[in-house]
MMTF fields as JSON, N, C-alpha, C and O atoms, coordinates in Angstrom:
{
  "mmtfVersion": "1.0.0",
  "mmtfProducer": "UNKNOWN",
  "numBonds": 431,
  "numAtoms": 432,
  "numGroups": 108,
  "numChains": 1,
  "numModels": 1,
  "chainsPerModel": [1],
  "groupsPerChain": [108],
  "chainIdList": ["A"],
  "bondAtomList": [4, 2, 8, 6, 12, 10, 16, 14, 20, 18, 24, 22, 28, 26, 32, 30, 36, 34, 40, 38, 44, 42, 48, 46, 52, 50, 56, 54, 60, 58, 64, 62, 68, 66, 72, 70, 76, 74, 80, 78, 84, 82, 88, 86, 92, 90, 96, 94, 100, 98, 104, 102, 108, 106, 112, 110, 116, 114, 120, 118, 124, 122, 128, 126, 132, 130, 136, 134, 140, 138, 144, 142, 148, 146, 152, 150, 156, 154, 160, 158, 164, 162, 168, 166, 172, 170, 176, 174, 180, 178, 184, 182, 188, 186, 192, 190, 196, 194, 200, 198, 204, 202, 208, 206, 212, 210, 216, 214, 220, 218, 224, 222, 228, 226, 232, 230, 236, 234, 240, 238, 244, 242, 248, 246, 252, 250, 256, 254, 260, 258, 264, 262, 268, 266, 272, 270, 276, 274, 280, 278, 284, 282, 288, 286, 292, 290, 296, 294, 300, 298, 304, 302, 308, 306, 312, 310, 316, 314, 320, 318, 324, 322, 328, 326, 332, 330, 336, 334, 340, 338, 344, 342, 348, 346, 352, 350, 356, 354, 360, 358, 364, 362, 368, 366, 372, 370, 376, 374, 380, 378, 384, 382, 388, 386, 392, 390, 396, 394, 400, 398, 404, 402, 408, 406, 412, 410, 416, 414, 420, 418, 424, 422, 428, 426],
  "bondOrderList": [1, 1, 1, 1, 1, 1, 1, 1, 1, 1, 1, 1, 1, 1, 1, 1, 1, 1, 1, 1, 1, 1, 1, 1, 1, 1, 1, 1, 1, 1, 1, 1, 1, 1, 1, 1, 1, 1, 1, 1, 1, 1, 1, 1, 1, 1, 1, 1, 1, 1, 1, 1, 1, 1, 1, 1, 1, 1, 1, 1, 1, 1, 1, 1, 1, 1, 1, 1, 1, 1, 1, 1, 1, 1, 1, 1, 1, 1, 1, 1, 1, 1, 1, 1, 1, 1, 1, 1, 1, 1, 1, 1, 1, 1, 1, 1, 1, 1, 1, 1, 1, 1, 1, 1, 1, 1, 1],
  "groupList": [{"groupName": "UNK", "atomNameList": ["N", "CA", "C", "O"], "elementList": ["N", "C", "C", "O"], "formalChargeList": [0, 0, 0, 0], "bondAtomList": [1, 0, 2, 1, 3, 2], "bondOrderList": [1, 1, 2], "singleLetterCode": "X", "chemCompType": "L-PEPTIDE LINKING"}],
  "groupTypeList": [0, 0, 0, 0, 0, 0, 0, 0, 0, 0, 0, 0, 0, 0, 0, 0, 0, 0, 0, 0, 0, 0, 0, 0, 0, 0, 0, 0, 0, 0, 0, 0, 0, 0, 0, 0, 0, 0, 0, 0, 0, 0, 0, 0, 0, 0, 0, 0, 0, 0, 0, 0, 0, 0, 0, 0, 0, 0, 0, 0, 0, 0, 0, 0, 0, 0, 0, 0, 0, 0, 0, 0, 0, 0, 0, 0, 0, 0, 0, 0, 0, 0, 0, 0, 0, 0, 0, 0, 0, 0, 0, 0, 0, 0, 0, 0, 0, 0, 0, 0, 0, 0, 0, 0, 0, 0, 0, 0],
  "groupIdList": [1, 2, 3, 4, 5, 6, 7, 8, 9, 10, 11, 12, 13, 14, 15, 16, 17, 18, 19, 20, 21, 22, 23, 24, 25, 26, 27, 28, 29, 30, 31, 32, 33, 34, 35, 36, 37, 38, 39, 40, 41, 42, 43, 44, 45, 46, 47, 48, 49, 50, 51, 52, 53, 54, 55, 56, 57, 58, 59, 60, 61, 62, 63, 64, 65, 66, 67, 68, 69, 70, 71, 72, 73, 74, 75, 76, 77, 78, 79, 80, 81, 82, 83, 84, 85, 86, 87, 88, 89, 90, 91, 92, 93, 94, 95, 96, 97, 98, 99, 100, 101, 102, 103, 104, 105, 106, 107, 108],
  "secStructList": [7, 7, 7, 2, 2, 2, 2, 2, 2, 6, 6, 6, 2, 2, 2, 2, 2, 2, 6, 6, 4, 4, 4, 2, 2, 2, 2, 6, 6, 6, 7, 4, 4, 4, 4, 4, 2, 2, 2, 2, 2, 2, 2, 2, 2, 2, 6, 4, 4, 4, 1, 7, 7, 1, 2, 2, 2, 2, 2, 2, 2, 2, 2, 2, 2, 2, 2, 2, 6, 2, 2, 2, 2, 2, 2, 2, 2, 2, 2, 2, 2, 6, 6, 6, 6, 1, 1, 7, 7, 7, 1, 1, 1, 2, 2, 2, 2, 2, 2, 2, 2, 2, 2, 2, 2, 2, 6, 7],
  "xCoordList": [-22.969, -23.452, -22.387, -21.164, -23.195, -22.095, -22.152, -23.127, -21.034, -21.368, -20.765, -20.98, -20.028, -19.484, -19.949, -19.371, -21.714, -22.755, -22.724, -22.876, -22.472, -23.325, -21.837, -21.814, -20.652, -19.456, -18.896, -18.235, -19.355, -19.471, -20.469, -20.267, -21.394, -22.509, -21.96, -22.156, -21.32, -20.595, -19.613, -18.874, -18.689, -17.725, -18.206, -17.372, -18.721, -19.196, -19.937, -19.763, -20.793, -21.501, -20.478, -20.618, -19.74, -18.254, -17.725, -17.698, -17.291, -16.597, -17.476, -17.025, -18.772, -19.787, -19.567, -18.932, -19.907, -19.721, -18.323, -18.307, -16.766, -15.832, -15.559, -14.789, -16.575, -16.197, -17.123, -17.097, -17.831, -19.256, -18.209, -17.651, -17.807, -16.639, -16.131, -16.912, -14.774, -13.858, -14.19, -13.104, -15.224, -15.986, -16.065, -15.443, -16.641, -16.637, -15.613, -15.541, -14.826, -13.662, -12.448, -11.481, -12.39, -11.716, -12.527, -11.965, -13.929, -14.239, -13.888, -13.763, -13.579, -13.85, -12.288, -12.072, -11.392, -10.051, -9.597, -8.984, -10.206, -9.302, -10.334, -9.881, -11.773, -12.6, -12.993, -12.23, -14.308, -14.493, -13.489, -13.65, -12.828, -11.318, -10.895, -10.657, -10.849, -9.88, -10.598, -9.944, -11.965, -12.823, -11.727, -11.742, -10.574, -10.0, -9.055, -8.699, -8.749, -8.218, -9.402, -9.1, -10.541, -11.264, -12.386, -13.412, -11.602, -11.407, -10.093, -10.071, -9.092, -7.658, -7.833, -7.33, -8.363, -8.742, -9.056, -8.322, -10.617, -11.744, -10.837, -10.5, -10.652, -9.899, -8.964, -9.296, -7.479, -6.879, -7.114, -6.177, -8.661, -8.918, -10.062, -10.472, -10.568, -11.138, -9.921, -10.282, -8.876, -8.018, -7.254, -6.866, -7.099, -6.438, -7.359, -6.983, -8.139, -9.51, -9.759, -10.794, -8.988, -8.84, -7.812, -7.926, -6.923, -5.678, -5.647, -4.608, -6.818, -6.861, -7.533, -8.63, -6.707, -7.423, -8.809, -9.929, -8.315, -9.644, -10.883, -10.789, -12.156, -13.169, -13.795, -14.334, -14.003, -14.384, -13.753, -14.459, -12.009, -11.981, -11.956, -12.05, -11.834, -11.947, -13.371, -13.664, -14.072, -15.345, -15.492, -16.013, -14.797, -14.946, -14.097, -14.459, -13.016, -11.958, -12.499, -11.877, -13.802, -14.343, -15.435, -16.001, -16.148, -17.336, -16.496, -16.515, -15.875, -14.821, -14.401, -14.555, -13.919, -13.8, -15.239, -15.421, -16.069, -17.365, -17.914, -18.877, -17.359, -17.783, -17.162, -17.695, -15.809, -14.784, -14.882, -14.285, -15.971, -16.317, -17.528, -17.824, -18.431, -19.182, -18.911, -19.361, -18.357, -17.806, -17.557, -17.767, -16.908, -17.0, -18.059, -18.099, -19.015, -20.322, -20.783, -21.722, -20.201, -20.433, -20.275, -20.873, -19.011, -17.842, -18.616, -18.695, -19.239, -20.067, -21.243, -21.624, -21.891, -23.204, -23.171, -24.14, -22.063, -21.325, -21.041, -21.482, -20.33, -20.687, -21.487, -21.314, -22.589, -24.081, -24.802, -25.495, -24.338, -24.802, -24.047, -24.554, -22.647, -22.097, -22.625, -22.806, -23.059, -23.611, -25.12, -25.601, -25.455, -27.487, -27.184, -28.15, -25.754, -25.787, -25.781, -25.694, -25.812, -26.436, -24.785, -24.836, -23.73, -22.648, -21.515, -21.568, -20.487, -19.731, -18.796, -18.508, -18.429, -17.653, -16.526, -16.585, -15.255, -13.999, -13.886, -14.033, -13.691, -13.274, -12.204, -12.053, -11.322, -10.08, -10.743, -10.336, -11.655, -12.321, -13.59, -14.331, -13.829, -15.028, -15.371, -16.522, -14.427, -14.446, -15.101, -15.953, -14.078, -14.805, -16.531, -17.304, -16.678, -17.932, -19.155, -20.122, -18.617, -19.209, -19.52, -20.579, -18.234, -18.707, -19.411, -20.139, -18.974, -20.373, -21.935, -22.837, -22.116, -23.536, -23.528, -24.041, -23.201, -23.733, -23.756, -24.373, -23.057, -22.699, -24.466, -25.149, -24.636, -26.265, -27.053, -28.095, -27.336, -28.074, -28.274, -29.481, -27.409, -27.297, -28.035, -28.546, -28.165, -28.567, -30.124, -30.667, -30.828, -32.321, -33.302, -34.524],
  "yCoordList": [40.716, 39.553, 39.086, 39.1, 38.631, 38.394, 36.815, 36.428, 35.619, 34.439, 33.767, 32.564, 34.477, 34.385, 32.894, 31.811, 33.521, 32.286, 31.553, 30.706, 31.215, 29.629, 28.88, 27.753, 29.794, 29.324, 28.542, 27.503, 29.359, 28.565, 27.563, 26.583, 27.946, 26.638, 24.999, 23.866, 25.397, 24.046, 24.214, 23.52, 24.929, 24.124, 23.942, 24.734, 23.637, 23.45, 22.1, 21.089, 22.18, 20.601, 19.917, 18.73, 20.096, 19.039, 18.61, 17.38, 19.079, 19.276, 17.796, 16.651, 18.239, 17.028, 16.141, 15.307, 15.821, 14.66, 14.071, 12.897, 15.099, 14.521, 13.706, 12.764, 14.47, 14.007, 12.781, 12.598, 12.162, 11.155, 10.389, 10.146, 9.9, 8.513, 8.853, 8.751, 9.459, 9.291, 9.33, 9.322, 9.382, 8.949, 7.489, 6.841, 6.934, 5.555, 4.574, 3.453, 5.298, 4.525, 4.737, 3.997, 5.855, 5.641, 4.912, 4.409, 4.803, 3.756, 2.776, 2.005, 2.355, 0.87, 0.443, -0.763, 1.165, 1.157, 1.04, 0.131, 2.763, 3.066, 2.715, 2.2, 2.858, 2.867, 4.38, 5.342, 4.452, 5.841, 6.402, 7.594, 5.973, 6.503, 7.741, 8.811, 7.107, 8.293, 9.464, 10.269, 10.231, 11.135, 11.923, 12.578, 12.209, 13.446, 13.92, 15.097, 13.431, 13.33, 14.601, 15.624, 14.221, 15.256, 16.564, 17.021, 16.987, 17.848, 18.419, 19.64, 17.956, 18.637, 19.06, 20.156, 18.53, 19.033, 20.027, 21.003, 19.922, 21.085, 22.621, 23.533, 22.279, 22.954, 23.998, 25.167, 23.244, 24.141, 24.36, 24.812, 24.039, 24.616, 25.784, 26.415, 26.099, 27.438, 28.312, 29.443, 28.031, 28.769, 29.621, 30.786, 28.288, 28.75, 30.008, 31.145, 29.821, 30.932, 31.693, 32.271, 32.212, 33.368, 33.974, 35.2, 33.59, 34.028, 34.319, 34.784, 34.023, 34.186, 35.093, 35.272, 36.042, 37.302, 37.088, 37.596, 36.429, 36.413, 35.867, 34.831, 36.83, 36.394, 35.336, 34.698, 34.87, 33.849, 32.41, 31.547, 32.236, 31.539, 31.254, 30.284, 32.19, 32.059, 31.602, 31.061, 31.882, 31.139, 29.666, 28.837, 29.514, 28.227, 27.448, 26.32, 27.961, 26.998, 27.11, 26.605, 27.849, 27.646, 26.999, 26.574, 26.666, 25.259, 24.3, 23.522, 24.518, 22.803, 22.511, 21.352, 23.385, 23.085, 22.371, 21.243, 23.388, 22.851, 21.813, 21.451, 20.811, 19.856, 18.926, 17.818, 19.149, 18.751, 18.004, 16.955, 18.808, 18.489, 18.041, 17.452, 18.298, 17.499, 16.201, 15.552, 15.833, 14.177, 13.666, 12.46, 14.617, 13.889, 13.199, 11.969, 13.974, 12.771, 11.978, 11.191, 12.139, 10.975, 9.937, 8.887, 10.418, 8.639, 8.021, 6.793, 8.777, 7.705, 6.803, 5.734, 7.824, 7.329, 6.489, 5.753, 6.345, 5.288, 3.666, 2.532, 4.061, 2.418, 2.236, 1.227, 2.888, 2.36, 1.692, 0.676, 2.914, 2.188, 0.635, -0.29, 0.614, -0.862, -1.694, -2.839, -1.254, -2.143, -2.785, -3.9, -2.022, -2.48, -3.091, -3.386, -3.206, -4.402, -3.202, -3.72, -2.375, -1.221, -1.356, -1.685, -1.05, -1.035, -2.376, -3.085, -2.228, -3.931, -3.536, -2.361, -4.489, -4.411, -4.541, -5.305, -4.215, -4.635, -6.465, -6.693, -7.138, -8.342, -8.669, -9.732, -7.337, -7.626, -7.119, -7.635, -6.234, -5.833, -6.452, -5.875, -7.833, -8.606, -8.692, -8.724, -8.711, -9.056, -8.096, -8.13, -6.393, -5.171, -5.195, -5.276, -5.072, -4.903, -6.016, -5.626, -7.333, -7.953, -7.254, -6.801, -7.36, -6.643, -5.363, -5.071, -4.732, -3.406, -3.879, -3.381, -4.983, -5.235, -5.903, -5.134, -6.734, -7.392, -6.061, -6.049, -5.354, -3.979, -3.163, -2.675, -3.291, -2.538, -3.334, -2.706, -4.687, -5.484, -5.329, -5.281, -5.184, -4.99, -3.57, -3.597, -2.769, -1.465, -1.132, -0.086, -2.416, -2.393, -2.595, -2.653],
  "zCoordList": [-25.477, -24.747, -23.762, -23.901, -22.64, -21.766, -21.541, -20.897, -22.083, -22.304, -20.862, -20.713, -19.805, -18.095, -17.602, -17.509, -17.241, -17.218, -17.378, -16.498, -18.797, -19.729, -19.065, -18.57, -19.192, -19.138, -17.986, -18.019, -16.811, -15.493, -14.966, -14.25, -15.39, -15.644, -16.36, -15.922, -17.44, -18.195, -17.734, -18.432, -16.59, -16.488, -15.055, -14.616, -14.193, -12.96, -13.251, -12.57, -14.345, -14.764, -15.142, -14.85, -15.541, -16.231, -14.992, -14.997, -13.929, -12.843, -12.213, -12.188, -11.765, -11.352, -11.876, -11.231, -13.179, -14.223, -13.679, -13.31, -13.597, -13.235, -11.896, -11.706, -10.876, -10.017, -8.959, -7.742, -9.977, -9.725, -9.655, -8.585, -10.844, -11.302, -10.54, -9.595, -10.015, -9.436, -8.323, -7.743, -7.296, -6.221, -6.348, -5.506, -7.141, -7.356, -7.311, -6.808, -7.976, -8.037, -7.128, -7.306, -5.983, -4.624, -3.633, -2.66, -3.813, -2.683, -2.891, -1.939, -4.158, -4.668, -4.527, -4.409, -4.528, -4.508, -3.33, -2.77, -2.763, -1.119, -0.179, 0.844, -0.223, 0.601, 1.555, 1.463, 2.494, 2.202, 3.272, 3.535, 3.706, 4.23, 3.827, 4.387, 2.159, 1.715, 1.792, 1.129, 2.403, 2.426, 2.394, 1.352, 3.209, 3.373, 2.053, 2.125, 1.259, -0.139, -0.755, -1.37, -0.429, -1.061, -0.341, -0.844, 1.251, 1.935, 1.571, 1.733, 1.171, 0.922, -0.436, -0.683, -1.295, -2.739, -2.35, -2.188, -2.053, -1.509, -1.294, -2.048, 0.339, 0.783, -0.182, -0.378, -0.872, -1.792, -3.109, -3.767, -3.913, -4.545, -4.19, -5.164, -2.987, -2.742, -1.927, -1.601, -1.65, -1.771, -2.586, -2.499, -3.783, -5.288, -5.485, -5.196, -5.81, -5.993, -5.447, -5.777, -4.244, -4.136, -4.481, -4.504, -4.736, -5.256, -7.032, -7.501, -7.952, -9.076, -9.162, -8.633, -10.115, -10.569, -11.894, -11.965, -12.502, -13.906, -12.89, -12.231, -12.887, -12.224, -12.938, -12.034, -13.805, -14.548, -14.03, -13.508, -14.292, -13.554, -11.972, -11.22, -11.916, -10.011, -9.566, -8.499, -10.445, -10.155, -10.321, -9.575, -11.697, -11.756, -10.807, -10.472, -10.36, -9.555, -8.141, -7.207, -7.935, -6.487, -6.788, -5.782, -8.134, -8.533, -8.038, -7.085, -8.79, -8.733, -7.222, -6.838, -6.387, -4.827, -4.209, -3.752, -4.375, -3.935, -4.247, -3.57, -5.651, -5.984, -5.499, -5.44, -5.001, -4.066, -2.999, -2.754, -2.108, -0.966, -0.743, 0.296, -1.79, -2.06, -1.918, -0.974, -2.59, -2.722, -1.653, -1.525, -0.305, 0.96, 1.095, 1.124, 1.19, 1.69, 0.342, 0.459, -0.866, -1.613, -1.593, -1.828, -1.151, -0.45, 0.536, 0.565, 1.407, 2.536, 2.112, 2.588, 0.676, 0.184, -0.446, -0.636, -0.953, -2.56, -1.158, -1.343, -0.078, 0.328, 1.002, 1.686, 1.218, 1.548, 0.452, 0.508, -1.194, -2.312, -2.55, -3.185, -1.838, -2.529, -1.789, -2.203, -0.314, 0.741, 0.328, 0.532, -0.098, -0.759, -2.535, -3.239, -3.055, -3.89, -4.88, -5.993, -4.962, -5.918, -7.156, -8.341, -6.505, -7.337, -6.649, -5.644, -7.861, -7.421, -5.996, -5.768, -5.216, -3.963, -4.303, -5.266, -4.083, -4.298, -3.43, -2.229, -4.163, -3.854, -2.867, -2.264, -2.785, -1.688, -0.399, 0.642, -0.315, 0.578, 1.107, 1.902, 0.551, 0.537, 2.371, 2.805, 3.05, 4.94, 5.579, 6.467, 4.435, 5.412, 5.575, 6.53, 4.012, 3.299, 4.479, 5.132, 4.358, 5.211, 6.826, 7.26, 7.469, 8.281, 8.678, 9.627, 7.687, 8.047, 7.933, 8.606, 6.915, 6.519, 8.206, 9.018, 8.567, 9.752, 11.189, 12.254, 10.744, 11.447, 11.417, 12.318, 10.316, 10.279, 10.182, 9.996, 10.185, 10.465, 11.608, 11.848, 12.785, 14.223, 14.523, 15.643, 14.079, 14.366, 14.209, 14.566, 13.503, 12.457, 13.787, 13.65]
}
């Protein structure tokens, strides 16, 4: 039996799971600024992965990139979600937040 599959499957779903939260919690911190934090992830973990010989993990360390960069456009979606009330705003950031809402109020 070849268990490769199930193996990259759960660790590619773990990877997601890891990297929902910690989407959340750099907007809420850095704001979606920090997008490039997780283009430079991205980036040198599909690099790492080519440089690893065990195909198993090299697969997984190119899930995990891809989930990487994924998150770029999470970060944009996560403060549209903080913008529609959906999740909490950082309180030190209460001015930005404002101004973008009046920012797309303007655009409607």
């Amino acid at each position: 039996m070849n268990f490769n599959g199930i193996i990259v499957g759960a660790a590619v779903f773990l990877s997601i799971g890891i990297c929902h939260p910690v989407v959340i919690k750099m907007e809420y911190h850095l704001g979606k600024q920090s997008w490039w934090l997780w283009l430079l992830a991205g980036v040198g973990f599909s690099a790492l992965s080519l440089f690893v010989e065990h195909d198993t993990l090299s697969t997984i360390i190119g899930g995990f990139a891809f989930s990487c960069l994924w998150g770029i456009g999470e970060m944009f979606c996560q403060e549209k979600r903080v913008l529609r009330g959906w999740f909490p705003e950082n309180p030190a950031r209460h001015a930005y937040y404002e101004a973008r809402r009046m920012e797309m109020k303007g655009k409607r």
